[in-house]
PAMARSE-345007 format. One record per residue (C-alpha): x negated, y, z; residue in three letters. Coordinates in steps of 0.1 Angstrom, whole numbers, padded with zeros to 4 digits, always signed. Layout:
// residues N
XYZALA...
END
This chain:
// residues 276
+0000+0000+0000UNK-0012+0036-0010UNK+0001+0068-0006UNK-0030+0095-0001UNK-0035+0088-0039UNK-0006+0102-0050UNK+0007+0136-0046UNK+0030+0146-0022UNK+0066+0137-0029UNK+0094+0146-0016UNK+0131+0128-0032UNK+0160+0160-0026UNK+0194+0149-0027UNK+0224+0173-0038UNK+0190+0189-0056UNK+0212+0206-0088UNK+0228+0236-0063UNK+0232+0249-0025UNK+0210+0242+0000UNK+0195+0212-0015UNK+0184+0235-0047UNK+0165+0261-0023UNK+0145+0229-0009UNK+0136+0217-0044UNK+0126+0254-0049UNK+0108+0258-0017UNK+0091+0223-0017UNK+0075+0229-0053UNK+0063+0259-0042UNK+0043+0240-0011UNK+0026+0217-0041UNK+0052+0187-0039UNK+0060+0165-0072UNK+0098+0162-0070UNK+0124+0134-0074UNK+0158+0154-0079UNK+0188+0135-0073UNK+0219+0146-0079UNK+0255+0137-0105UNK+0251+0163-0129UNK+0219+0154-0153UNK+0222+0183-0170UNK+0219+0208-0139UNK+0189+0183-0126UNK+0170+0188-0155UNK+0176+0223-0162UNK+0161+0229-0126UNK+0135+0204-0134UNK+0120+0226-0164UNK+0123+0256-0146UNK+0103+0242-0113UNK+0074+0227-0138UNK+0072+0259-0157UNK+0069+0284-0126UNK+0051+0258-0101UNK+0037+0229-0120UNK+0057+0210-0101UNK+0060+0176-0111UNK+0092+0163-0117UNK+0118+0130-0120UNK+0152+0135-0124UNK+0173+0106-0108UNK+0213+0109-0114UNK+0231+0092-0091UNK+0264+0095-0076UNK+0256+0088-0034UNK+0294+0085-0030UNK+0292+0053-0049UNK+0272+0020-0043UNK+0259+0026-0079UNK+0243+0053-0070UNK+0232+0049-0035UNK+0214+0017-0046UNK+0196+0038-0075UNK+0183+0061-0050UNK+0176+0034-0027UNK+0154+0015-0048UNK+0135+0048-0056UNK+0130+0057-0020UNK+0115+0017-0012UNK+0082+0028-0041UNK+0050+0023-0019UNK+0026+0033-0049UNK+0017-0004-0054UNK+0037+0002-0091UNK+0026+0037-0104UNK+0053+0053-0086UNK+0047+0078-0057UNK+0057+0070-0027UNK+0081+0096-0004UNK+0067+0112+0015UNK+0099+0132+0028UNK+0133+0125+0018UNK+0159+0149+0023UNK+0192+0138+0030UNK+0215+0173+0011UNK+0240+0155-0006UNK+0277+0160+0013UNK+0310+0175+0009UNK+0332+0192+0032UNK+0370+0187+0026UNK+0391+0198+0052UNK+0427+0201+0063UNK+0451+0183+0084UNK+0441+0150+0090UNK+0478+0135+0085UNK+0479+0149+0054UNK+0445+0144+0037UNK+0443+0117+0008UNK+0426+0084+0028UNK+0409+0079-0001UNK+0389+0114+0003UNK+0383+0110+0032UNK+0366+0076+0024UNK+0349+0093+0004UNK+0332+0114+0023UNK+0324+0095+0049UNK+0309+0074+0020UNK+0289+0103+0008UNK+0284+0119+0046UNK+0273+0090+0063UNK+0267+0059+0049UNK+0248+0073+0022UNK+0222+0092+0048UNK+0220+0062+0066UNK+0214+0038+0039UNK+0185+0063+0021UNK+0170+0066+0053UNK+0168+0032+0060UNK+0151+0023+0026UNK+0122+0050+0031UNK+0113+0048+0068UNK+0102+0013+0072UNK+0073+0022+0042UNK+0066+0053+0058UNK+0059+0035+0091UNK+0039+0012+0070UNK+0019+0035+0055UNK+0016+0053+0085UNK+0001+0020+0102UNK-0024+0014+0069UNK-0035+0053+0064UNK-0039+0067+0100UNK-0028+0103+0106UNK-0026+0124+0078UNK+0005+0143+0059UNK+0034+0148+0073UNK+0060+0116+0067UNK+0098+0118+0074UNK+0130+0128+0067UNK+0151+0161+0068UNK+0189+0151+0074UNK+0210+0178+0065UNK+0240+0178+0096UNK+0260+0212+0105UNK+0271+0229+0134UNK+0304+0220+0133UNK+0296+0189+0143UNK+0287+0204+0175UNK+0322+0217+0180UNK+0339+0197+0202UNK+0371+0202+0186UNK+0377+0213+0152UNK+0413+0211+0141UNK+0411+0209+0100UNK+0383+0199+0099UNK+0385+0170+0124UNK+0364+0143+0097UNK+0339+0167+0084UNK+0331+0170+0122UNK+0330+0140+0134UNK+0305+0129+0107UNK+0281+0156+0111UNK+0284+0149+0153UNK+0273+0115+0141UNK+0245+0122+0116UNK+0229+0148+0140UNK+0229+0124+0175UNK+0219+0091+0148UNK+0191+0117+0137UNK+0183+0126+0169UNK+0174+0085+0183UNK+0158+0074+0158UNK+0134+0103+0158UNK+0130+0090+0193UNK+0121+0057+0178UNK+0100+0067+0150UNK+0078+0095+0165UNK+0052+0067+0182UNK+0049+0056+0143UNK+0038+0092+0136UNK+0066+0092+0113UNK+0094+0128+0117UNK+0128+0129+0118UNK+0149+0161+0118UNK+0181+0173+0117UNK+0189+0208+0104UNK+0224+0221+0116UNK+0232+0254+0096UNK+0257+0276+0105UNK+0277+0295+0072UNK+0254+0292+0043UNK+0268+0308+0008UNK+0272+0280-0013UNK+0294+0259-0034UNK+0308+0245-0006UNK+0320+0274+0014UNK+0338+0295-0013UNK+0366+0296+0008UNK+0350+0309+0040UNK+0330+0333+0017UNK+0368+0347+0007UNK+0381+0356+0040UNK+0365+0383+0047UNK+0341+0373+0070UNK+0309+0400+0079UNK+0271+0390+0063UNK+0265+0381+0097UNK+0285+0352+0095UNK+0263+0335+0073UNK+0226+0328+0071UNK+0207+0325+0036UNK+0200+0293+0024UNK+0158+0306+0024UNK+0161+0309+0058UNK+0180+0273+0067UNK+0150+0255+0041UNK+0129+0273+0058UNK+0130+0265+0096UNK+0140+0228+0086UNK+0107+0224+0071UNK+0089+0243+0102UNK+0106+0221+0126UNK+0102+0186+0103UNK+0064+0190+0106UNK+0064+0202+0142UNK+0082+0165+0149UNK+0112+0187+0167UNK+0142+0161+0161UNK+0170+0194+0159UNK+0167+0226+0142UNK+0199+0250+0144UNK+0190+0281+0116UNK+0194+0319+0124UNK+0194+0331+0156UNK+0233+0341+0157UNK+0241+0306+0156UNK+0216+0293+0178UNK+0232+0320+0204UNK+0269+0303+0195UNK+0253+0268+0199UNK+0242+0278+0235UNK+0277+0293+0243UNK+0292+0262+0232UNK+0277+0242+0253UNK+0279+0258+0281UNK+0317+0258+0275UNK+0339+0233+0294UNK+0356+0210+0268UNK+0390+0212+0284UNK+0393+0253+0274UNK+0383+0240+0240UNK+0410+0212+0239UNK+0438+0240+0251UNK+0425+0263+0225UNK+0426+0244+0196UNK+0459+0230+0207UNK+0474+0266+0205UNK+0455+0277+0172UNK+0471+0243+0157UNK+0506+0254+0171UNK+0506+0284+0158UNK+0492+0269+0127UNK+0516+0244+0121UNK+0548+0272+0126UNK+0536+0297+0104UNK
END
Protein backbone atom coordinates (compact mmCIF):
# COMPACT_ATOMS: atom_id res chain seq x y z
CA UNK A 1 0.00 0.00 0.00
CA UNK A 2 1.18 3.59 -0.99
CA UNK A 3 -0.09 6.78 -0.58
CA UNK A 4 3.02 9.51 -0.09
CA UNK A 5 3.51 8.82 -3.95
CA UNK A 6 0.64 10.17 -5.01
CA UNK A 7 -0.74 13.57 -4.64
CA UNK A 8 -3.04 14.56 -2.23
CA UNK A 9 -6.56 13.70 -2.86
CA UNK A 10 -9.43 14.57 -1.58
CA UNK A 11 -13.14 12.80 -3.25
CA UNK A 12 -16.03 15.99 -2.63
CA UNK A 13 -19.44 14.89 -2.73
CA UNK A 14 -22.37 17.32 -3.81
CA UNK A 15 -19.03 18.88 -5.60
CA UNK A 16 -21.25 20.65 -8.77
CA UNK A 17 -22.80 23.61 -6.31
CA UNK A 18 -23.17 24.93 -2.52
CA UNK A 19 -20.99 24.18 0.00
CA UNK A 20 -19.48 21.20 -1.46
CA UNK A 21 -18.37 23.52 -4.73
CA UNK A 22 -16.50 26.10 -2.31
CA UNK A 23 -14.50 22.94 -0.93
CA UNK A 24 -13.60 21.73 -4.40
CA UNK A 25 -12.61 25.36 -4.89
CA UNK A 26 -10.82 25.77 -1.71
CA UNK A 27 -9.08 22.28 -1.70
CA UNK A 28 -7.46 22.93 -5.32
CA UNK A 29 -6.28 25.85 -4.20
CA UNK A 30 -4.30 24.03 -1.06
CA UNK A 31 -2.64 21.68 -4.12
CA UNK A 32 -5.16 18.73 -3.89
CA UNK A 33 -5.96 16.53 -7.17
CA UNK A 34 -9.82 16.17 -6.96
CA UNK A 35 -12.45 13.42 -7.36
CA UNK A 36 -15.79 15.40 -7.92
CA UNK A 37 -18.84 13.45 -7.30
CA UNK A 38 -21.86 14.65 -7.91
CA UNK A 39 -25.55 13.71 -10.48
CA UNK A 40 -25.09 16.35 -12.85
CA UNK A 41 -21.87 15.42 -15.30
CA UNK A 42 -22.25 18.31 -17.01
CA UNK A 43 -21.92 20.77 -13.95
CA UNK A 44 -18.89 18.32 -12.64
CA UNK A 45 -17.04 18.77 -15.52
CA UNK A 46 -17.58 22.29 -16.24
CA UNK A 47 -16.14 22.88 -12.64
CA UNK A 48 -13.50 20.40 -13.37
CA UNK A 49 -12.03 22.57 -16.39
CA UNK A 50 -12.31 25.59 -14.56
CA UNK A 51 -10.31 24.23 -11.34
CA UNK A 52 -7.36 22.73 -13.82
CA UNK A 53 -7.23 25.91 -15.74
CA UNK A 54 -6.88 28.37 -12.61
CA UNK A 55 -5.09 25.76 -10.14
CA UNK A 56 -3.72 22.95 -11.96
CA UNK A 57 -5.68 20.98 -10.06
CA UNK A 58 -5.98 17.58 -11.13
CA UNK A 59 -9.24 16.34 -11.65
CA UNK A 60 -11.80 13.02 -12.01
CA UNK A 61 -15.17 13.52 -12.43
CA UNK A 62 -17.26 10.60 -10.82
CA UNK A 63 -21.28 10.88 -11.42
CA UNK A 64 -23.14 9.18 -9.15
CA UNK A 65 -26.41 9.46 -7.59
CA UNK A 66 -25.57 8.80 -3.44
CA UNK A 67 -29.42 8.55 -2.95
CA UNK A 68 -29.16 5.28 -4.89
CA UNK A 69 -27.15 1.97 -4.29
CA UNK A 70 -25.88 2.56 -7.89
CA UNK A 71 -24.27 5.31 -7.02
CA UNK A 72 -23.17 4.86 -3.47
CA UNK A 73 -21.40 1.68 -4.57
CA UNK A 74 -19.64 3.81 -7.52
CA UNK A 75 -18.29 6.09 -5.04
CA UNK A 76 -17.62 3.39 -2.70
CA UNK A 77 -15.45 1.53 -4.78
CA UNK A 78 -13.49 4.84 -5.63
CA UNK A 79 -13.02 5.73 -1.95
CA UNK A 80 -11.48 1.74 -1.21
CA UNK A 81 -8.17 2.78 -4.06
CA UNK A 82 -4.99 2.30 -1.89
CA UNK A 83 -2.62 3.30 -4.91
CA UNK A 84 -1.71 -0.36 -5.43
CA UNK A 85 -3.69 0.20 -9.07
CA UNK A 86 -2.61 3.75 -10.37
CA UNK A 87 -5.26 5.25 -8.58
CA UNK A 88 -4.71 7.79 -5.72
CA UNK A 89 -5.69 7.02 -2.66
CA UNK A 90 -8.08 9.64 -0.42
CA UNK A 91 -6.66 11.23 1.52
CA UNK A 92 -9.94 13.21 2.84
CA UNK A 93 -13.31 12.49 1.79
CA UNK A 94 -15.94 14.95 2.28
CA UNK A 95 -19.16 13.80 2.99
CA UNK A 96 -21.52 17.25 1.12
CA UNK A 97 -24.03 15.47 -0.57
CA UNK A 98 -27.71 15.96 1.32
CA UNK A 99 -30.95 17.46 0.90
CA UNK A 100 -33.24 19.16 3.21
CA UNK A 101 -37.04 18.68 2.58
CA UNK A 102 -39.11 19.85 5.15
CA UNK A 103 -42.73 20.07 6.29
CA UNK A 104 -45.10 18.29 8.44
CA UNK A 105 -44.09 15.02 8.98
CA UNK A 106 -47.78 13.46 8.52
CA UNK A 107 -47.87 14.90 5.42
CA UNK A 108 -44.47 14.36 3.74
CA UNK A 109 -44.34 11.70 0.77
CA UNK A 110 -42.60 8.43 2.80
CA UNK A 111 -40.90 7.91 -0.15
CA UNK A 112 -38.91 11.43 0.33
CA UNK A 113 -38.33 11.00 3.19
CA UNK A 114 -36.65 7.63 2.42
CA UNK A 115 -34.87 9.34 0.37
CA UNK A 116 -33.19 11.38 2.31
CA UNK A 117 -32.38 9.47 4.95
CA UNK A 118 -30.91 7.44 2.03
CA UNK A 119 -28.90 10.30 0.81
CA UNK A 120 -28.44 11.86 4.59
CA UNK A 121 -27.33 8.96 6.34
CA UNK A 122 -26.68 5.87 4.91
CA UNK A 123 -24.80 7.30 2.15
CA UNK A 124 -22.24 9.23 4.80
CA UNK A 125 -22.05 6.22 6.63
CA UNK A 126 -21.37 3.75 3.92
CA UNK A 127 -18.46 6.35 2.07
CA UNK A 128 -17.05 6.61 5.26
CA UNK A 129 -16.78 3.19 5.98
CA UNK A 130 -15.12 2.32 2.64
CA UNK A 131 -12.21 4.97 3.08
CA UNK A 132 -11.34 4.78 6.84
CA UNK A 133 -10.19 1.32 7.16
CA UNK A 134 -7.31 2.18 4.24
CA UNK A 135 -6.60 5.27 5.78
CA UNK A 136 -5.88 3.54 9.14
CA UNK A 137 -3.94 1.21 7.03
CA UNK A 138 -1.92 3.53 5.51
CA UNK A 139 -1.63 5.27 8.50
CA UNK A 140 -0.09 2.02 10.21
CA UNK A 141 2.43 1.38 6.93
CA UNK A 142 3.50 5.28 6.38
CA UNK A 143 3.91 6.67 9.99
CA UNK A 144 2.81 10.30 10.58
CA UNK A 145 2.55 12.41 7.81
CA UNK A 146 -0.51 14.35 5.86
CA UNK A 147 -3.44 14.76 7.32
CA UNK A 148 -6.03 11.63 6.69
CA UNK A 149 -9.81 11.75 7.39
CA UNK A 150 -13.03 12.81 6.72
CA UNK A 151 -15.12 16.05 6.77
CA UNK A 152 -18.88 15.13 7.43
CA UNK A 153 -20.95 17.77 6.54
CA UNK A 154 -24.01 17.84 9.64
CA UNK A 155 -26.01 21.23 10.49
CA UNK A 156 -27.14 22.92 13.40
CA UNK A 157 -30.41 22.04 13.28
CA UNK A 158 -29.62 18.95 14.34
CA UNK A 159 -28.75 20.38 17.51
CA UNK A 160 -32.15 21.71 18.00
CA UNK A 161 -33.89 19.73 20.24
CA UNK A 162 -37.13 20.20 18.62
CA UNK A 163 -37.71 21.27 15.24
CA UNK A 164 -41.27 21.09 14.14
CA UNK A 165 -41.08 20.94 9.99
CA UNK A 166 -38.26 19.93 9.94
CA UNK A 167 -38.50 16.99 12.36
CA UNK A 168 -36.44 14.32 9.66
CA UNK A 169 -33.90 16.67 8.40
CA UNK A 170 -33.06 16.98 12.15
CA UNK A 171 -33.02 14.02 13.39
CA UNK A 172 -30.46 12.87 10.73
CA UNK A 173 -28.14 15.56 11.05
CA UNK A 174 -28.36 14.89 15.32
CA UNK A 175 -27.28 11.53 14.08
CA UNK A 176 -24.46 12.23 11.56
CA UNK A 177 -22.86 14.80 13.99
CA UNK A 178 -22.94 12.36 17.52
CA UNK A 179 -21.93 9.10 14.75
CA UNK A 180 -19.13 11.75 13.66
CA UNK A 181 -18.30 12.61 16.88
CA UNK A 182 -17.38 8.46 18.25
CA UNK A 183 -15.79 7.40 15.80
CA UNK A 184 -13.39 10.26 15.76
CA UNK A 185 -12.96 8.99 19.31
CA UNK A 186 -12.08 5.68 17.84
CA UNK A 187 -10.00 6.68 14.97
CA UNK A 188 -7.79 9.51 16.55
CA UNK A 189 -5.18 6.71 18.16
CA UNK A 190 -4.90 5.57 14.30
CA UNK A 191 -3.80 9.25 13.58
CA UNK A 192 -6.63 9.25 11.31
CA UNK A 193 -9.37 12.77 11.73
CA UNK A 194 -12.79 12.88 11.81
CA UNK A 195 -14.90 16.15 11.84
CA UNK A 196 -18.07 17.27 11.67
CA UNK A 197 -18.85 20.85 10.40
CA UNK A 198 -22.38 22.12 11.64
CA UNK A 199 -23.17 25.39 9.60
CA UNK A 200 -25.66 27.59 10.48
CA UNK A 201 -27.69 29.49 7.24
CA UNK A 202 -25.37 29.25 4.34
CA UNK A 203 -26.76 30.82 0.82
CA UNK A 204 -27.17 28.03 -1.26
CA UNK A 205 -29.42 25.93 -3.39
CA UNK A 206 -30.85 24.52 -0.65
CA UNK A 207 -31.99 27.41 1.43
CA UNK A 208 -33.82 29.48 -1.32
CA UNK A 209 -36.60 29.57 0.83
CA UNK A 210 -35.03 30.90 3.96
CA UNK A 211 -33.03 33.26 1.70
CA UNK A 212 -36.82 34.74 0.70
CA UNK A 213 -38.09 35.64 4.04
CA UNK A 214 -36.52 38.28 4.73
CA UNK A 215 -34.11 37.26 7.03
CA UNK A 216 -30.94 39.97 7.88
CA UNK A 217 -27.09 39.02 6.34
CA UNK A 218 -26.52 38.12 9.71
CA UNK A 219 -28.50 35.24 9.46
CA UNK A 220 -26.33 33.51 7.27
CA UNK A 221 -22.61 32.79 7.06
CA UNK A 222 -20.70 32.49 3.61
CA UNK A 223 -19.96 29.31 2.42
CA UNK A 224 -15.78 30.63 2.39
CA UNK A 225 -16.11 30.94 5.84
CA UNK A 226 -18.03 27.27 6.66
CA UNK A 227 -15.01 25.53 4.15
CA UNK A 228 -12.85 27.31 5.80
CA UNK A 229 -13.05 26.55 9.57
CA UNK A 230 -13.96 22.79 8.58
CA UNK A 231 -10.67 22.39 7.15
CA UNK A 232 -8.94 24.35 10.15
CA UNK A 233 -10.62 22.05 12.60
CA UNK A 234 -10.18 18.59 10.29
CA UNK A 235 -6.38 18.99 10.63
CA UNK A 236 -6.35 20.17 14.21
CA UNK A 237 -8.23 16.55 14.89
CA UNK A 238 -11.18 18.75 16.70
CA UNK A 239 -14.24 16.14 16.06
CA UNK A 240 -16.98 19.43 15.91
CA UNK A 241 -16.71 22.58 14.24
CA UNK A 242 -19.88 25.03 14.41
CA UNK A 243 -18.99 28.05 11.64
CA UNK A 244 -19.39 31.92 12.42
CA UNK A 245 -19.41 33.14 15.57
CA UNK A 246 -23.29 34.11 15.70
CA UNK A 247 -24.07 30.62 15.55
CA UNK A 248 -21.63 29.29 17.81
CA UNK A 249 -23.23 32.02 20.39
CA UNK A 250 -26.85 30.33 19.51
CA UNK A 251 -25.31 26.84 19.94
CA UNK A 252 -24.19 27.76 23.53
CA UNK A 253 -27.70 29.27 24.29
CA UNK A 254 -29.17 26.21 23.17
CA UNK A 255 -27.71 24.20 25.28
CA UNK A 256 -27.94 25.83 28.12
CA UNK A 257 -31.73 25.77 27.49
CA UNK A 258 -33.92 23.29 29.43
CA UNK A 259 -35.59 21.02 26.75
CA UNK A 260 -38.99 21.17 28.43
CA UNK A 261 -39.33 25.31 27.43
CA UNK A 262 -38.28 23.98 24.03
CA UNK A 263 -41.01 21.25 23.95
CA UNK A 264 -43.75 24.02 25.06
CA UNK A 265 -42.51 26.34 22.47
CA UNK A 266 -42.62 24.44 19.61
CA UNK A 267 -45.87 23.03 20.73
CA UNK A 268 -47.38 26.63 20.54
CA UNK A 269 -45.46 27.69 17.23
CA UNK A 270 -47.12 24.32 15.69
CA UNK A 271 -50.55 25.35 17.13
CA UNK A 272 -50.60 28.38 15.80
CA UNK A 273 -49.21 26.90 12.68
CA UNK A 274 -51.57 24.42 12.14
CA UNK A 275 -54.78 27.22 12.57
CA UNK A 276 -53.63 29.70 10.43
Amino acid sequence: MSGTSHPRTALVTGASTGIGERFARDLAERGYALVLVARRAELLKGLAEELADRYGARTEVLPADLGTPEGVRTAAERLRADGTDGRAPIDLLVNNAGRGDGGVFTEQDPDDVDAMIDLNVRAVLRLAGAVLPVQIARRAAEGPGRPLGVINVSSLAGELPVNPGGSVYSAAKSFVTRWSESVAAETAPHGVHVTAVLPGFVRTDMTRGVQESGLPDLAFVPKEQVVRDALRAWAAGRGTVVPGAQYRAADGLLRGIPRTLYRAAAGRLARRGASS
